[in-house]
PLY file of the C-alpha trace (Angstrom):
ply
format ascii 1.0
element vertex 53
property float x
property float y
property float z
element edge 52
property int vertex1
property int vertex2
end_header
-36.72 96.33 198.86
-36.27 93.23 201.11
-37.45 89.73 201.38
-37.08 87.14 204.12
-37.84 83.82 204.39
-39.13 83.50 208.25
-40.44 79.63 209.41
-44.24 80.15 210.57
-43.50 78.43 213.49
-40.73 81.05 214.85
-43.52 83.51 216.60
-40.99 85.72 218.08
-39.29 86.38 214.61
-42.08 87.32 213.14
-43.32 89.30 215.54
-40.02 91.22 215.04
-40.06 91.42 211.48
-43.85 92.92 211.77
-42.24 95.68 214.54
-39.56 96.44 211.83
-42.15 97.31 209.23
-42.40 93.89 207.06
-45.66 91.90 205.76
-46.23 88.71 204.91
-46.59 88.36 201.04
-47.25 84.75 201.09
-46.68 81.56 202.57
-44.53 78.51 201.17
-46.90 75.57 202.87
-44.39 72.79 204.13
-41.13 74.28 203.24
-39.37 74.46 206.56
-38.78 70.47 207.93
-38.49 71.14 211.63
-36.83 69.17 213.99
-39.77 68.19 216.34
-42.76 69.77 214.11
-42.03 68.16 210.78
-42.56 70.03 207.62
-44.16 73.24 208.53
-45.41 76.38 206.95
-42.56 79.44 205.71
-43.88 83.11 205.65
-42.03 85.57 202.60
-42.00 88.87 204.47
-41.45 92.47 202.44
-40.79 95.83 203.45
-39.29 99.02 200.91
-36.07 99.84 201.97
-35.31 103.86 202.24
-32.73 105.48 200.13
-30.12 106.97 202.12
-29.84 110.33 202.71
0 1
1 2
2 3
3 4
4 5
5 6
6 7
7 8
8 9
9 10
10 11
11 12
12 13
13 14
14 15
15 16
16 17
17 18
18 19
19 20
20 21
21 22
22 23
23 24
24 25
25 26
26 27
27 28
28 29
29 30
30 31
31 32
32 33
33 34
34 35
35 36
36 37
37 38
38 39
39 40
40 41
41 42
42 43
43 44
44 45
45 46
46 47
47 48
48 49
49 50
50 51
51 52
């Protein structure tokens, strides 16, 4: 299995995560500090992993 940490804020990131399979699990509110934004929201994404053949 795999977990990333992706910042809220970086649409096209998670937009690619979601192509690659992953969901959001939850959301760490204000863990990111971003440079213009300030603190801002950080999504744990999760997807299996498959065994290799």
């Amino acid at each position: 299995m795999q977990f990333n940490y992706v910042v809220s804020t970086n649409t096209p990131a998670v937009e690619l995560y979601r192509k690659l399979g992953f969901a959001v699990v939850g959301t760490l509110p204000k863990a990111f500090e971003h440079r213009r934004l300030g603190l801002v929201d950080v999504y744990v994404m999760f997807r299996f992993l498959q065994a290799p053949d």
